[in-house]
Structure formats: C-alpha cells, structure tokens
N, C-alpha and C positions, 0 to 999 in steps of 0.2 A: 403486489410488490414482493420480491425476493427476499428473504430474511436470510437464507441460507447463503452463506459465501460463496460456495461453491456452483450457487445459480447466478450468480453476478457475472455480466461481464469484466471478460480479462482475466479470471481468476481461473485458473485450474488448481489439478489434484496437487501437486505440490507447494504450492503458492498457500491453500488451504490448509496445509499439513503446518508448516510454517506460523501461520498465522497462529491459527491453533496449540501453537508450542510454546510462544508467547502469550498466550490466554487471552486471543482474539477469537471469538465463535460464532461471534453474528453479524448482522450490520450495521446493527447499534454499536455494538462496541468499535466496530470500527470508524464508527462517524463521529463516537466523543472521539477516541484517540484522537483520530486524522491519519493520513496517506503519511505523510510526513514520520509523525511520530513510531508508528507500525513501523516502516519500516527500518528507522534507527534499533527499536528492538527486535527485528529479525535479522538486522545486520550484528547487534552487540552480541545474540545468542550463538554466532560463531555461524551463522551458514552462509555461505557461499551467492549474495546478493550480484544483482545485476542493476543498474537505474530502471530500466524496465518495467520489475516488481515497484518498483516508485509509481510511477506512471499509468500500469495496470490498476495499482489502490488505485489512485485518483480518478483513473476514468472510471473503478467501478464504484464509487462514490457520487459522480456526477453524472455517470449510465452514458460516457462516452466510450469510442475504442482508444486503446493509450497512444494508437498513433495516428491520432486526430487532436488530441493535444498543440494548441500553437507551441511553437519555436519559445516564445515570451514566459511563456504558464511554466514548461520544461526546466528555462532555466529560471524560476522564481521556487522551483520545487525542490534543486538542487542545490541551490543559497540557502534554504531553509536549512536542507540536510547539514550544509557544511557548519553552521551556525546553531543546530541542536546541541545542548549541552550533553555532556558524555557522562556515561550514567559510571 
C-alpha cells in the first residue's frame, strides 16, 4: 500500500507540494485529517484551489479516480466544505 502521497491516486506534483505546506506528508496524515479538512487548509493557505483537489483527496483516500465519485458523495463533500469552520 502506498504511503507516499505522491503514489496515491489523483494526487500529483503540485497537489503534493500543497499538501505538504500544510503539514500533510503521508497518508496517515491525510486519513486522520480527512479530504474535507485538507483541503479547507490548502484553500485558507492562500492557494489557488479547484473542487477537484477536493475530490482527488477523496478518491485517493478511498483508491478511486475523483471522477468516479457519484453526483451524491460530490455534493455531500462540498456541504462539508461550506460548513467547515474558518480557521
């Protein structure tokens, strides 16, 4: 199993970088965080997010591609988002 972020699916080099900069480096750490919470802190550290990276964590969380994701999952990820407290 992949430990390394960067071998996960859906994840590339900048995606990785990101993470990273938020003091995300493995896949532990992204599995307590959660898809959710990551990327509230890659969005609050000022860079330039897409729903996507939303979607990308998740599926590389649950080892799907993000756009195999139902319609349903999509938008239960992005209620989260809007509903994260702002740090």
């Amino acid at each position: 199993m992949a430990t390394d972020l960067i071998e996960l699916k859906n994840l590339g080099k900048t995606s990785v970088q990101w993470l990273n900069a938020v003091g995300i480096r493995t896949l532990e750490q992204l599995h307590a965080v959660g898809s959710v919470a990551a990327y509230c802190k890659v969005r609050d550290r000022g860079f330039k997010v897409s729903k996507v990276l939303l979607y990308a964590m998740e599926g590389a969380l649950i080892g799907k591609h993000w756009n195999d994701l139902d319609e349903g999952h999509k938008r239960r990820l992005l209620q989260q988002v809007e509903n994260f407290p702002s740090s």
